[in-house]
C-alpha positions in Angstrom: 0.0 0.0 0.0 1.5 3.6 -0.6 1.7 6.1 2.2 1.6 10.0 3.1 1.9 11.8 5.8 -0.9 14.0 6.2 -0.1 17.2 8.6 -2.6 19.4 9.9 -2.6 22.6 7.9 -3.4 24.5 11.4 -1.2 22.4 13.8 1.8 20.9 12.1 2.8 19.1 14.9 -0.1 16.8 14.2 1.2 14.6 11.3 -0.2 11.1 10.5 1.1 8.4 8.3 -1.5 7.6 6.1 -2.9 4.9 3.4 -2.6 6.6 -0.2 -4.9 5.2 -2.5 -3.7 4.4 -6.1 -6.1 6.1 -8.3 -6.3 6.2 -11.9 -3.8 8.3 -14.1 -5.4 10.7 -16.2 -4.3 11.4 -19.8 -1.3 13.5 -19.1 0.0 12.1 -15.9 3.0 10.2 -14.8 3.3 8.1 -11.2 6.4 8.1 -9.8 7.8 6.3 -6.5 10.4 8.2 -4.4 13.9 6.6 -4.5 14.7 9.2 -1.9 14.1 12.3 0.0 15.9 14.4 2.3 13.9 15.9 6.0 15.9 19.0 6.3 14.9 22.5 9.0 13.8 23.7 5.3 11.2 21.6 5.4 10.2 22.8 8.6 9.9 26.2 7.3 8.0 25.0 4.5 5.5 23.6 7.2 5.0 26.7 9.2 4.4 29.1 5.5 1.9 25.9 3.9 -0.5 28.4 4.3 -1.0 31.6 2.5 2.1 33.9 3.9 2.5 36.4 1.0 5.6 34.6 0.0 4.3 33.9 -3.5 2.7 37.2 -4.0 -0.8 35.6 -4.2 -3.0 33.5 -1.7 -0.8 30.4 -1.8 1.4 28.6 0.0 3.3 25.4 0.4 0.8 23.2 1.0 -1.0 24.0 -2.1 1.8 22.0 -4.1 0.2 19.2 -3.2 -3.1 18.7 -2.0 -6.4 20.4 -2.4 -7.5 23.1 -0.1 -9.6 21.5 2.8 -7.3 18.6 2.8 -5.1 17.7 4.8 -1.3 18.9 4.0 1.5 17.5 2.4 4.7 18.7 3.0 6.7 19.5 0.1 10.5 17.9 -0.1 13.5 17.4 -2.5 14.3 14.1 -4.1 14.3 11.5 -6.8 11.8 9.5 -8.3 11.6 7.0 -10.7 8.5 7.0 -12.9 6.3 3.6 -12.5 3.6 4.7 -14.8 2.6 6.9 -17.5 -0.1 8.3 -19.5 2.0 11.4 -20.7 3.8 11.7 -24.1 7.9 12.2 -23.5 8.0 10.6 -20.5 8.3 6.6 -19.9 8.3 4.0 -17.3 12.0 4.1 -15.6 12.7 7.8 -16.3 14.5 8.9 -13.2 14.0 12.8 -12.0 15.0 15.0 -9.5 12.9 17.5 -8.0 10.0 18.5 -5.5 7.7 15.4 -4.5 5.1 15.5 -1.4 6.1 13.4 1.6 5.2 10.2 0.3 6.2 6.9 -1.1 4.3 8.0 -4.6 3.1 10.8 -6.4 1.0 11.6 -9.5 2.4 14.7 -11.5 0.8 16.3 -14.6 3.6 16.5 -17.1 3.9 19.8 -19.5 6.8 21.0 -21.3 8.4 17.6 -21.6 11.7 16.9 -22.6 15.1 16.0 -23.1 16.2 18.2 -19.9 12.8 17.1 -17.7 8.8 18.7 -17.8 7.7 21.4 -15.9 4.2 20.1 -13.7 1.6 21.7 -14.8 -1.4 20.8 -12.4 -3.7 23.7 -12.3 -3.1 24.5 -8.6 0.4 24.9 -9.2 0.7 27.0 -12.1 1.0 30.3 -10.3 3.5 28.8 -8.1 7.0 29.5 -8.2 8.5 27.8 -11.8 11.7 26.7 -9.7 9.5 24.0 -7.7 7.5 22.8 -10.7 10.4 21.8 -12.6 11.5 18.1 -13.1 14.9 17.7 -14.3 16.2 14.4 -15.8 19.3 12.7 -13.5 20.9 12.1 -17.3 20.6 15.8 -17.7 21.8 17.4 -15.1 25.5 18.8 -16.0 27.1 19.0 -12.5 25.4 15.7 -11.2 27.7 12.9 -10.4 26.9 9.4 -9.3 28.9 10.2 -6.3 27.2 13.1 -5.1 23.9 11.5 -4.9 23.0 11.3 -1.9 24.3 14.5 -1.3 21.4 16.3 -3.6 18.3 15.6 -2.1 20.5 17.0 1.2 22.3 19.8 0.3 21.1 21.1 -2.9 18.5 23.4 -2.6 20.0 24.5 0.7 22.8 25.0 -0.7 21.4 27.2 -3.6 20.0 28.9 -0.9 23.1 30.0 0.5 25.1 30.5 -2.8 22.0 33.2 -3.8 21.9 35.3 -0.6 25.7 35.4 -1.5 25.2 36.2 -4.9 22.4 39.4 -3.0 25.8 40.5 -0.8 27.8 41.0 -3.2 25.8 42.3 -5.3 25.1 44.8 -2.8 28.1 46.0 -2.5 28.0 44.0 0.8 25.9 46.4 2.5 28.6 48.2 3.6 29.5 45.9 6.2 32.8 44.8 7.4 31.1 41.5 9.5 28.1 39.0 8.6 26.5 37.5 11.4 24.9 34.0 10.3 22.5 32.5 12.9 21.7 28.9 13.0 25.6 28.6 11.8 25.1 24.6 11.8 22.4 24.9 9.0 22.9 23.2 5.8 21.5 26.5 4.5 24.0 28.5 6.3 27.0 26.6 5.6 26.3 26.9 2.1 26.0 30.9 2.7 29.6 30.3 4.5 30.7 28.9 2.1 30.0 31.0 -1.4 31.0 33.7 0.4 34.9 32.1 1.6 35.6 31.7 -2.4 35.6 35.7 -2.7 38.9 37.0 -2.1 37.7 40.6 -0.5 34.8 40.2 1.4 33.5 40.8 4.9 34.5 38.3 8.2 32.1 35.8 8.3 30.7 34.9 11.8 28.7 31.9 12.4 25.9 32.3 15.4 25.2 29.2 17.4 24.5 26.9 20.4 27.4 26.5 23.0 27.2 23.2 22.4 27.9 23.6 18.7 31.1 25.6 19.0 33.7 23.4 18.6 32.4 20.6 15.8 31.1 24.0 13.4 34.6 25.8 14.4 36.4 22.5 13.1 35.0 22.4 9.9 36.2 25.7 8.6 33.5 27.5 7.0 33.3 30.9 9.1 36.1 33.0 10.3 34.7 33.0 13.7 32.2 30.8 15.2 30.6 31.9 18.6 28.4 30.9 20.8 24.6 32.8 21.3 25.3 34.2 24.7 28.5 35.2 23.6 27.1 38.0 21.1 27.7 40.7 23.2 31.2 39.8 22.8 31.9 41.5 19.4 32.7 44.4 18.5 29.4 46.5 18.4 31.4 49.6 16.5 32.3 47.6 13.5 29.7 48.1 10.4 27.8 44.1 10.6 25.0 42.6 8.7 22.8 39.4 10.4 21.3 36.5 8.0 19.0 34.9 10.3 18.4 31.4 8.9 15.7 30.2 11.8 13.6 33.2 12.9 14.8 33.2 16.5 13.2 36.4 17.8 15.7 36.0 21.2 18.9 35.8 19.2 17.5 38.7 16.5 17.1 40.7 19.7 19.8 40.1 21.0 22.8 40.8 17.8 20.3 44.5 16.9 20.2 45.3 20.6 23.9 45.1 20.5 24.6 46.8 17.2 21.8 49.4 16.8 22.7 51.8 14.4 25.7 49.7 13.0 23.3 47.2 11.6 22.9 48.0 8.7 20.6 45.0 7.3 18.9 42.2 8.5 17.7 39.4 6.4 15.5 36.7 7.4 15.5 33.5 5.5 13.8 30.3 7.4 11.5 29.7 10.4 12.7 26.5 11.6 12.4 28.1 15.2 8.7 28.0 14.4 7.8 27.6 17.9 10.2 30.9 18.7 9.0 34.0 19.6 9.7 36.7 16.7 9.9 39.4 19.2 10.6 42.1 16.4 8.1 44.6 17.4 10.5 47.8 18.4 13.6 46.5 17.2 16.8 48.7 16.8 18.4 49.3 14.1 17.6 48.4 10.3 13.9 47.0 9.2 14.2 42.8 8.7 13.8 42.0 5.3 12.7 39.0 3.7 14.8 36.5 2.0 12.9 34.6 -1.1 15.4 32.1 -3.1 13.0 31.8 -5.6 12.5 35.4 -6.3 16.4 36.0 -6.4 16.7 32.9 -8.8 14.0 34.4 -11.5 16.0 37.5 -10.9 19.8 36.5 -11.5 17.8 34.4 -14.1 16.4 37.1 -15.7 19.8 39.5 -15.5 22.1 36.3 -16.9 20.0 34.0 -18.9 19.4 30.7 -18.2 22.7 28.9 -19.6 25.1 31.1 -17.3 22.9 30.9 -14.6 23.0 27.3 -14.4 27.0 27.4 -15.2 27.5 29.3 -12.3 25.5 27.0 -10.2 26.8 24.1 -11.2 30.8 25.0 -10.3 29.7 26.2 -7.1 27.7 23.2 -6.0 31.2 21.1 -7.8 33.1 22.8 -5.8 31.0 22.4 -2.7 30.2 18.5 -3.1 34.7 18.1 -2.8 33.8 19.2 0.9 30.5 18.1 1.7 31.4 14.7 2.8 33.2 15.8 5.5 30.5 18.7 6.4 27.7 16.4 7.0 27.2 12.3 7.4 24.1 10.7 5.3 21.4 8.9 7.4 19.9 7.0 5.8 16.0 5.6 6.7 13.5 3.1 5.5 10.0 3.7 5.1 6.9 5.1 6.1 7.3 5.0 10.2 10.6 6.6 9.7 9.4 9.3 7.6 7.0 10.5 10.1 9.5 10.0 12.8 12.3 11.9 11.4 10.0 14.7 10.5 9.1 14.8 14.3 12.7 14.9 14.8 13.2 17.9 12.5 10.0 19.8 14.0 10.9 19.3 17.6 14.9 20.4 17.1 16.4 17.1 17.8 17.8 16.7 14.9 21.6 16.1 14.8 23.0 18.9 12.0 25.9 16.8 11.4 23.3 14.5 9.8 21.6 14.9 6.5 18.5 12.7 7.0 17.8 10.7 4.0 14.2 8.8 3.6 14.3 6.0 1.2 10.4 5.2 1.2 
């Protein structure tokens, strides 16, 4: 029998793992089976914004990727799939693709645009939804994909775009005039990709990765920041030194805490996740600059947009190269069977327990 796991679109700490029926195909459609899947904080994030959050400039929101409104939500995650049934010209039975896939053991997508790079999904639901998540790209196709790394994508990948974009915004930005970048939730996959993109620029700010106590040492040791240091040790740095905060969780204490300390020497704040979903965001009255939002796909259809396509994806593809020679050693694949252990690792993820020297892989 397939599964799900159906999360309450008002309460997503109550998830279920449920029967999925096998319905028919329709002409169009494609089944495919997840090979694997990876439960990152990201996914967490996508949890607490499933419903409409203004991130997608309309009144959508993860959970509308896939399932109806008035059922009951599936979380959106990265992975490969093999396709096990078709009805949809261009696409056969064995065709392997990576991309974005509900929490589940199977899923029915409505192929458009097919072929020899992948389709787009063009199920009407999701057709005002950000193109980056409807595309499904081909594992033959994809230039900088390499048997070795393949565990490694469903991980680290779209964190790690993540991280190379908001990069991409510093510089671009003439770095905001800063002369330090604060990263909270240094241990991220998301931040250590941000860590990273920026430590290939030769001139550049410090980079100074925010963390638990505990943390310290084992993020220290792997060399991405400059500095790594601990969250009650913030009012450590220097405060007179121009310093910009990414704040990859939305922890309202620690956001406090680094503009209290700066004030007017802040001179930008971005927030990018809310895996701290349970935090308070304790922003009201804040010092120093306004917290802006951080939306990977908006930057992507930008740099898209400014570039074209073709060196856009160059440019992606020798970072994430260059990345996957260190990842190895930046993160440990754990690898889990099956439906039981999809729900439990996702309860893992939501409650913090998580070990981010782990990259949790489901293989349903």
């Amino acid at each position: 029998m397939n599964w799900a796991i159906d999360i309450d679109r008002d309460d997503v700490t109550q998830a279920t793992l449920a029967n999925d029926p096998v319905v028919a195909l329709a002409e169009g459609q494609v089944r495919v089976h997840l090979d694997s899947y990876a439960m990152t904080a990201n996914n967490i994030t996508y949890a607490v914004f499933g419903k409409p959050a203004g991130l997608f400039g309309n009144d959508q929101g993860y959970w509308d990727f896939f399932a109806e409104r008035g059922e009951p939500g599936r979380l959106p995650v990265w992975g490969f799939a093999t396709v096990t049934e078709s009805g949809a010209e261009g696409v056969s039975v064995g065709d392997r693709f990576y991309g974005y896939y509900p929490m589940a053991s199977d899923a029915v997508l409505t192929v458009g645009k097919p072929g020899r790079g992948g389709f787009t999904d063009v199920t009407p639901r999701r057709t005002t939804l950000p193109p980056i998540y409807n595309n499904y790209q081909r594992i033959e196709a994809l230039a900088d994909y390499r048997a070795a790394d393949h565990d490694y994508w469903p991980v680290f990948r779209p964190l790690f775009l993540t991280g190379w974009l908001i990069a991409d915004q510093f510089e671009d930005e003439g770095d905001y005039g800063v002369q330090q970048i604060l990263i909270a939730s240094a241990s991220s996959k998301t931040a250590i990709g941000l860590g990273f993109a920026l430590k290939q620029r030769a001139d550049r700010p410090e980079t100074i990765g925010l963390t638990s106590a505990a943390n310290v040492d084992a993020l220290t040791a792997q060399g991405i920041y400059d500095r790594v240091v601990s969250y009650d040790q913030i009012m450590t740095l220097n405060a007179t030194t121009p310093a910009a905060l990414v704040d990859m969780a939305g922890n309202g204490a620690v956001t406090r805490s680094v503009h209290s300390h700066f004030g007017s020497q802040l001179q930008a704040s971005i927030v990018v996740g809310k895996s701290h979903w349970d935090a308070q965001a304790d922003a009201e009255g804040l010092p120093g600059p306004e917290r802006q939002g951080f939306f990977a796909p908006g930057r992507s259809q930008k740099r898209i947009a400014d570039w074209g396509p073709q060196v856009f994806g160059q440019k992606i593809a020798e970072a994430w190269l260059a990345f996957m020679d260190v990842a190895p050693r930046l993160a440990a694949i754990d690898k889990r069977s099956g439906g039981e252990a999809a729900l439990a690792a996702y309860q893992e993820m939501l409650s913090g327990r998580a070990d981010p020297q782990k990259g949790i892989l489901i293989t349903p």
